[in-house]
C-alpha positions as CSV (number, residue, x, y, z in Angstrom):
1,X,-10.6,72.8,-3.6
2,X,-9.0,74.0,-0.4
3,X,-6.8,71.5,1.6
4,X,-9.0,70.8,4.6
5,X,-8.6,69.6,7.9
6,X,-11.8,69.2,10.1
7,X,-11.7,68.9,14.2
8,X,-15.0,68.0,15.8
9,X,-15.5,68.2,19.6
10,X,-17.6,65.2,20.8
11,X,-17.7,62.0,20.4
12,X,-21.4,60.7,20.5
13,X,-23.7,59.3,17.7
14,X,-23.5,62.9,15.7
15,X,-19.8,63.7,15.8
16,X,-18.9,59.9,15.1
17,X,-21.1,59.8,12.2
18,X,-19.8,63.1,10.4
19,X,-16.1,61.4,10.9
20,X,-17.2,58.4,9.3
21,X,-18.5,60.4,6.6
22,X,-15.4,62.6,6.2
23,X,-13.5,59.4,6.1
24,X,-15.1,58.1,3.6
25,X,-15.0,61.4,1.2
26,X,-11.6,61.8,2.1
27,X,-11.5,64.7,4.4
28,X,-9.0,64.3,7.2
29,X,-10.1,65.1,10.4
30,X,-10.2,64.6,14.3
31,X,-12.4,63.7,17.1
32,X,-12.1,65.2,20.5
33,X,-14.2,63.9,23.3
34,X,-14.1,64.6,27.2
35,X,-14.6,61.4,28.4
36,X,-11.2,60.0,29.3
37,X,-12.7,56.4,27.5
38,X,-15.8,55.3,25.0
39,X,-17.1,53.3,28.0
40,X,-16.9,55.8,30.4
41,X,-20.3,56.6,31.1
42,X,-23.6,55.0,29.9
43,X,-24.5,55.7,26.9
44,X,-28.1,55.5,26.9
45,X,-30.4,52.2,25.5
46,X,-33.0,51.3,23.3
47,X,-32.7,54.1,20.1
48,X,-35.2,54.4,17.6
49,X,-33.1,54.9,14.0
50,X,-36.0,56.4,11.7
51,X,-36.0,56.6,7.8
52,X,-33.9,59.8,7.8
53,X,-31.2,58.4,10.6
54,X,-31.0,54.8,8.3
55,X,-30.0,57.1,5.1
56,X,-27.7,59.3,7.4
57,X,-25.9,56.0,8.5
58,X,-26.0,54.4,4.8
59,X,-24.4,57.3,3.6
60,X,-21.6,57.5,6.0
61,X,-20.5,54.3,7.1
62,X,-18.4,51.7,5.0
63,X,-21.4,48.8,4.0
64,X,-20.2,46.3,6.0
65,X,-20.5,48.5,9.1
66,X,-24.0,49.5,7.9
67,X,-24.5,46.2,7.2
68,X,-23.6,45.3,10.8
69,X,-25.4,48.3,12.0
70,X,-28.6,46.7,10.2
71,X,-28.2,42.9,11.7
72,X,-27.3,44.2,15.3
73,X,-31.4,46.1,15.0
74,X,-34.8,44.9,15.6
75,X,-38.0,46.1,14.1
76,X,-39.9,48.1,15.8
77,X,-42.9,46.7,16.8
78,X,-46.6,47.1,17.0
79,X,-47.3,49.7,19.2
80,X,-50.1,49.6,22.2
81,X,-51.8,52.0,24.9
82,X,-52.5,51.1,28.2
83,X,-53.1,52.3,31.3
84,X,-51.7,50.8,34.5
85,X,-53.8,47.8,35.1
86,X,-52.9,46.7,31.5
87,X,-55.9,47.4,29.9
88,X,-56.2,48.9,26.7
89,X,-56.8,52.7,26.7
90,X,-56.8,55.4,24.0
91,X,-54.1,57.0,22.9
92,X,-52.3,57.7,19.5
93,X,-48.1,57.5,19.2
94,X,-46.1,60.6,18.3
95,X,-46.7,61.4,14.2
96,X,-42.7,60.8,13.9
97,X,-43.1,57.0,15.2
98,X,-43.2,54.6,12.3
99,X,-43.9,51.0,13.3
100,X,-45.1,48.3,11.9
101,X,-48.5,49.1,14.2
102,X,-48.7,52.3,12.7
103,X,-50.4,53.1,10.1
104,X,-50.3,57.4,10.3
105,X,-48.7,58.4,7.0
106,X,-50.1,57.9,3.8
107,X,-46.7,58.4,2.0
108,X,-44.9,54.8,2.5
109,X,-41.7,54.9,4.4
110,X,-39.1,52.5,5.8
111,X,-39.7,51.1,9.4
112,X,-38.3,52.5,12.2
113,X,-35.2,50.3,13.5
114,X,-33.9,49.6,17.5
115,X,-30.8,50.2,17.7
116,X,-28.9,49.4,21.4
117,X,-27.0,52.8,21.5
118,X,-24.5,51.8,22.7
119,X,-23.8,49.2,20.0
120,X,-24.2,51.4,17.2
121,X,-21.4,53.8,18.9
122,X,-19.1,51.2,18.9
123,X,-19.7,50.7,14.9
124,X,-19.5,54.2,14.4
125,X,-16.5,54.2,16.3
126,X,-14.9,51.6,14.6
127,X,-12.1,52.1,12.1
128,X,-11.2,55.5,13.1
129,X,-10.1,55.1,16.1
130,X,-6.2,56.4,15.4
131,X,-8.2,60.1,15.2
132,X,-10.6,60.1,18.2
133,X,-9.2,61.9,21.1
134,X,-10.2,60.8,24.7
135,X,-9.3,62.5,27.6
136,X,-9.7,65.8,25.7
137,X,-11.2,68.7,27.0
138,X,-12.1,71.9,24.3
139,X,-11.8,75.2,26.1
140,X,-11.7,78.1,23.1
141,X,-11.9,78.7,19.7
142,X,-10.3,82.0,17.6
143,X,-10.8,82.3,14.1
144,X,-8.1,83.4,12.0
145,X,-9.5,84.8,9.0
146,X,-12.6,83.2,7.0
147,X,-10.3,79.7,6.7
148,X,-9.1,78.6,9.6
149,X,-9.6,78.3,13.3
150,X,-7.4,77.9,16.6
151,X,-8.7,75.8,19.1
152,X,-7.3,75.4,23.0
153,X,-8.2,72.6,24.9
154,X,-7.4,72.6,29.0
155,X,-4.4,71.1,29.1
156,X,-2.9,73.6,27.1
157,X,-2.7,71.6,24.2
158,X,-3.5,73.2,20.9
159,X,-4.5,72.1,17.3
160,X,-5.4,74.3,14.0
161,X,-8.5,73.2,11.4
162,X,-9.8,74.7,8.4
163,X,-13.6,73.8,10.1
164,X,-14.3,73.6,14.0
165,X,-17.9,71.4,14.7
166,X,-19.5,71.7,17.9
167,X,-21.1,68.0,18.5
168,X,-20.8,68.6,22.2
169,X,-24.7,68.0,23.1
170,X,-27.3,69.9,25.1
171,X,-24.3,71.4,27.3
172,X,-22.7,72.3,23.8
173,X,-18.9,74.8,25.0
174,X,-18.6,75.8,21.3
175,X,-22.6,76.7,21.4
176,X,-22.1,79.0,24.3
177,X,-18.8,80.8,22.2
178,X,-20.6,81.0,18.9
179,X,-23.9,81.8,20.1
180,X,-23.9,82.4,23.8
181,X,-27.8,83.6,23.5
182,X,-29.0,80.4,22.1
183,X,-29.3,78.1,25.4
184,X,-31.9,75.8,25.4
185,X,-34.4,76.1,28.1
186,X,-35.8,73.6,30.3
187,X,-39.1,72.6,29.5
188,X,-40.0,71.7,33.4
189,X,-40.1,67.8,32.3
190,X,-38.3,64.8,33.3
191,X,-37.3,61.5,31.6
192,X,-36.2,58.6,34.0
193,X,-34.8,56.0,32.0
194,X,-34.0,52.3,32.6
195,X,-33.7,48.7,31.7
196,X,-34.7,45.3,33.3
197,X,-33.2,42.4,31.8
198,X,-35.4,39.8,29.5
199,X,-34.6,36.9,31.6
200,X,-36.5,33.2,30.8
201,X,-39.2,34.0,33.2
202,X,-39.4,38.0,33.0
203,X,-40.9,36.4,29.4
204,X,-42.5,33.8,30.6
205,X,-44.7,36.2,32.7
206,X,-45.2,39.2,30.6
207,X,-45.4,36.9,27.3
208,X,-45.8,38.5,23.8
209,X,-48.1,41.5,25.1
210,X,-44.8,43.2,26.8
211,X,-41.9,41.4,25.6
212,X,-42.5,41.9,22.3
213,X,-44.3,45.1,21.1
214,X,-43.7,48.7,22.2
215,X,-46.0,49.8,25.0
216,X,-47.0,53.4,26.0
217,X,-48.7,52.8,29.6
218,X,-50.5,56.1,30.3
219,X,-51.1,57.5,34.0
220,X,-52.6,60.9,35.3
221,X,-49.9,63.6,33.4
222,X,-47.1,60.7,32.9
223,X,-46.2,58.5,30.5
224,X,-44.2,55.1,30.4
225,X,-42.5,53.9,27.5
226,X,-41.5,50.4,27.2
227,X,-40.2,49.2,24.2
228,X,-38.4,45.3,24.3
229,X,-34.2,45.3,22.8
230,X,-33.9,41.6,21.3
231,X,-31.1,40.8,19.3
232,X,-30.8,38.1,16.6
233,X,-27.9,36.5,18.3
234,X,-24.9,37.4,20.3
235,X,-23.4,41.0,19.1
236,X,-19.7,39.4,19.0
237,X,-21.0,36.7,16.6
238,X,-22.7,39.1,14.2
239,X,-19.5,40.9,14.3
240,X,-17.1,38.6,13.4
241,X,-19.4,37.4,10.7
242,X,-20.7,40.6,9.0
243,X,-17.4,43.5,9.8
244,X,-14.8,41.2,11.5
245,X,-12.6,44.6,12.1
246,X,-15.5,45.8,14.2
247,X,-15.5,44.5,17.9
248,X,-18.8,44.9,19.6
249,X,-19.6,44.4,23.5
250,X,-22.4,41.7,24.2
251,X,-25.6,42.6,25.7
252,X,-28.1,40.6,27.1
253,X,-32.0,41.3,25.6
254,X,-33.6,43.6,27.8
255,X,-36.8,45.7,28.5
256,X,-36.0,49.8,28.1
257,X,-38.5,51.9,29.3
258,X,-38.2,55.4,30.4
259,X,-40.8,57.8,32.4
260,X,-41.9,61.3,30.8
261,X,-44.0,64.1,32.1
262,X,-43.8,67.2,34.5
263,X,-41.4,67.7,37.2
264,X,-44.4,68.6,39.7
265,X,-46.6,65.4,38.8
266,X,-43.7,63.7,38.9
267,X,-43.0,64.8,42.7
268,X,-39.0,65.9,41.8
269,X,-38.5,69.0,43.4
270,X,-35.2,70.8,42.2
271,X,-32.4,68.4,42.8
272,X,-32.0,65.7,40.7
273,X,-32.2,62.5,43.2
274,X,-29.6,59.8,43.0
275,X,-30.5,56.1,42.1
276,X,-31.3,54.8,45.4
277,X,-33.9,57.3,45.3
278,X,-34.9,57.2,42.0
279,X,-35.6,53.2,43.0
280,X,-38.5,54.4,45.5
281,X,-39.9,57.4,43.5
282,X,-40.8,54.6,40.8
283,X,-41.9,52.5,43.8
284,X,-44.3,55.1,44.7
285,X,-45.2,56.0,41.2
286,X,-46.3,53.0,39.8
287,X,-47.4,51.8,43.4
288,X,-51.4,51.6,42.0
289,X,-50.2,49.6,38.7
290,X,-50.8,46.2,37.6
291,X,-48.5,43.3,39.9
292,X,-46.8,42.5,36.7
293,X,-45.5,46.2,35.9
294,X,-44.6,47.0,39.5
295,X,-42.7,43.3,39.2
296,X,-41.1,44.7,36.1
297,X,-39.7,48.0,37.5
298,X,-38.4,46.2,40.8
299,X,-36.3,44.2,39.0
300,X,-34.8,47.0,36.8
301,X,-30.8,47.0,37.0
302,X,-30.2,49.9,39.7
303,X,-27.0,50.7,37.7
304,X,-28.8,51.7,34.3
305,X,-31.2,54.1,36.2
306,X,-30.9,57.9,35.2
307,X,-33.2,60.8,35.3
308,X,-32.5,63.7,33.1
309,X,-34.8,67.2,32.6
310,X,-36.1,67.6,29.3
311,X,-34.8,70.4,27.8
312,X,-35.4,72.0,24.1
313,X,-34.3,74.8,22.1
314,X,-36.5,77.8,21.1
315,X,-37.5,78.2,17.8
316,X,-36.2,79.8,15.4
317,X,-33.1,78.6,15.8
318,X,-30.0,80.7,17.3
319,X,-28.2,81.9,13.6
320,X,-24.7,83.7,13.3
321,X,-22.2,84.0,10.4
322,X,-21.3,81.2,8.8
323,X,-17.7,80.5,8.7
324,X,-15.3,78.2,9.9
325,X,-17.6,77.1,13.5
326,X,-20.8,75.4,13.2
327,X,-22.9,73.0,15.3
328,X,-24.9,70.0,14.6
329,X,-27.1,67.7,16.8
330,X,-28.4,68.8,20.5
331,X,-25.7,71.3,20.2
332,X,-28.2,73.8,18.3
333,X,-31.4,71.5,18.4
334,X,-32.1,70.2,21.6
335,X,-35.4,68.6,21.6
336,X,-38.0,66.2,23.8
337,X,-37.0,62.9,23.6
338,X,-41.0,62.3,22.8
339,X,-40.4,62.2,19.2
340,X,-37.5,59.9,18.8
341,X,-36.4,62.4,16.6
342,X,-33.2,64.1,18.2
343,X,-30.3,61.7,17.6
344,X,-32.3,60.8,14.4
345,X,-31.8,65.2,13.3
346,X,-28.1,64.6,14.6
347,X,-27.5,62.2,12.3
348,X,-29.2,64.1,9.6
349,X,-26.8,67.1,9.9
350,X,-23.7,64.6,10.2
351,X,-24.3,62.8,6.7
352,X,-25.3,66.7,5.1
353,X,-22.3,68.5,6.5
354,X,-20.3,66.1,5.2
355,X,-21.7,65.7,1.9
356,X,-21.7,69.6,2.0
357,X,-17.6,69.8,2.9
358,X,-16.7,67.3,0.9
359,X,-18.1,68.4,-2.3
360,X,-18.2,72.3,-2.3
361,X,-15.5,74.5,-3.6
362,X,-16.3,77.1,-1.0
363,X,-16.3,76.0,2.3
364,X,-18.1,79.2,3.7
365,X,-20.8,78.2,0.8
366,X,-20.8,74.7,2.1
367,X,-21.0,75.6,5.7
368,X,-23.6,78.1,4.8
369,X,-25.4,75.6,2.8
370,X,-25.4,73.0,5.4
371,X,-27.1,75.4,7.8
372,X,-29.5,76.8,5.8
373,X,-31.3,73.0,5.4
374,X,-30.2,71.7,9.3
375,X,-32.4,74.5,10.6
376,X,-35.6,74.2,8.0
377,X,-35.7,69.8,9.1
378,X,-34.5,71.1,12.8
379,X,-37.0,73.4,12.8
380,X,-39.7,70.6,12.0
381,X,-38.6,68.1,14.3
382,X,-38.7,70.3,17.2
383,X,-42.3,70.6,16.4
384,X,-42.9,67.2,15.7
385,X,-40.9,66.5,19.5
386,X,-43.6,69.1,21.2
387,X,-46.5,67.1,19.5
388,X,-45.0,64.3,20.8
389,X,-44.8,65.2,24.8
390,X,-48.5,66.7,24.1
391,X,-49.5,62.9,23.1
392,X,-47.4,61.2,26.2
393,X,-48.7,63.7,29.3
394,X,-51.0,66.2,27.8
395,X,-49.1,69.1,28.9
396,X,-48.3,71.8,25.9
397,X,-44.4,72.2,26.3
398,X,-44.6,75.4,24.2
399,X,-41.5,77.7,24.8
400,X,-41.5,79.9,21.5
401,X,-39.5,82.8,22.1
């Protein structure tokens, strides 16, 4: 087999996992992410790690971070439908949810975990941090023949790989060089996401019904998810006792919840607002709601709020020939977060491309190969994510080329 040197350009839950996995076949490799630092920007909250992302993460990691990745998670819940005075109301969960409430799939499958998101980036982070590159901006790639690739980043620096990955989510640069026609479009929804902290009394006065089981609070064309983070004991502790090498930021239990459904019922026009105004739009959302919810939302940390548009990529996927550039994760599968299936596919293609690298003679083949099944389970979880929107805000999010 060819000496090979791998260079992947971003450093979120995707491109960390395919490193871990090329470490631990022996590929060399590097990591380049924009962000001058890993704690740069939020990274997001409460993550749903399905039966796919758990063998992903198995497969990659070392066992005792997987381990550590397994102790740091909470089951996922029963799940319940309500409507905004609390009362229970109809409604069924996206078919990719697995709970311990759901019951939807006659084939028997593993739980789905909660993972904090950040948290499990710091585990995938950890031991390879001599080869992730902060600060580091990719501007160009130029393929030299069918094995190797030049890539220019802007501050003039240079480096040369054998295989170029484009893990560079929904705004993927490489994307827009390899296959400038494959943008995803914007679906016209909105997620608002945020997190109020599970202090003594914030239990005391939701109890179990809240604080303890994933709730899906349906409105007129909007959708609330609320789903409790509780951790076994401090993330630190676990650390030192399970992967002592890895160090891992505490974080106090909390509520995540995040609002879905249509820019127009949600009343966003086309700037995105900042959080002091995100604050009263979920003011005057959830103004007819239950005392408890509205108290809920009110005391939601201003500093975790974010509002992102939902965007998704057309199906079928973009294809081009397979050489020396691919992509994996939101990069070339953007999907609605409705599912919880997008970081779940990410993780998918990260453990198969490196199995595929690290084990085929060929690496056009194992590219090739790689792509060939990323789009067939790609392909099906962008389905899977549309069903999922439908089920939160009954509004068909169809945008089939």
């Amino acid at each position: 087999m060819q000496m090979r040197h791998v260079s992947i350009v971003g450093a979120g839950l995707g491109g960390l996992c395919l490193a871990q996995g090329l470490r631990k076949a022996g590929v060399p490799f590097d990591v380049y992410e924009r962000d001058p630092a890993a704690e740069s920007r939020t990274q997001g909250y409460r993550i749903r790690i399905d039966a796919h992302g758990q063998q992903a993460l198995s497969q990659c990691l070392p066992e005792d971070l997987y381990a550590l990745f397994l102790q740091t998670c909470g089951a996922a819940g029963n799940v319940q439908f309500l409507n905004g005075d609390l009362e229970p109301t109809p409604g069924r969960p996206a078919r990719s949810w697995r709970t311990s409430g759901v019951d939807s799939d006659p084939q028997p499958t593993s739980p789905d975990l909660s993972a904090n998101r950040q948290t499990l980036r710091e585990i995938l982070l950890s031991g390879i941090e001599d080869r992730v590159h902060f600060g580091k901006s990719w501007q160009q790639f130029e393929v030299d023949g069918d094995d190797a690739v030049r890539i220019r980043f802007e501050d003039g620096t240079r480096a040369v790989s054998t295989l170029l990955i484009g893990a560079d989510g929904v705004n993927s640069s490489v994307r827009q060089q390899l296959a400038p026609a494959s943008e995803p479009g914007d679906t016209g929804a909105l997620c608002i996401y945020g997190k109020t902290v599970a202090t003594p009394e914030l239990r005391e006065k939701n109890g179990t019904s809240l604080c303890a089981n994933t709730s899906v609070i349906f409105d007129d064309g909007f959708a609330v998810i609320l789903d409790p983070m509780r951790f076994p004991e401090q993330l630190p502790s676990i650390a030192r006792r399970v992967a002592p090498t890895c160090k891992l930021s505490p974080v106090d239990d909390y509520l995540y919840w995040a609002f879905i459904g249509p820019r127009a019922r949600m009343g966003i026009a086309a700037d995105l607002p900042n959080p002091a105004r995100l604050t009263t739009l979920i003011e005057t959302l959830v103004s007819h709601w239950h005392p408890r919810l509205r108290t809920l939302f009110a005391q939601g940390d201003i500093n975790t709020l974010a509002m992102l548009p939902v965007r998704s990529a057309t199906s079928p996927l973009a294809t081009w020939r397979s050489g020396p550039v691919t992509l994996l994760g939101d990069a070339i599968h953007a999907m609605s977060p409705a599912g919880g299936l997008g970081a779940n596919t990410a993780l998918r293609d990260a453990a198969a491309l490196a199995e595929a690298v690290s084990t085929c003679a060929d690496l056009r083949e194992a590219v090739s190969r790689y792509e060939t099944a990323m789009r067939d389970w790609a392909e099906t979880a962008l389905n899977a994510s549309e069903d999922g929107a439908r089920s939160l805000f009954c509004v068909a999010t169809t945008h089939h080329s």
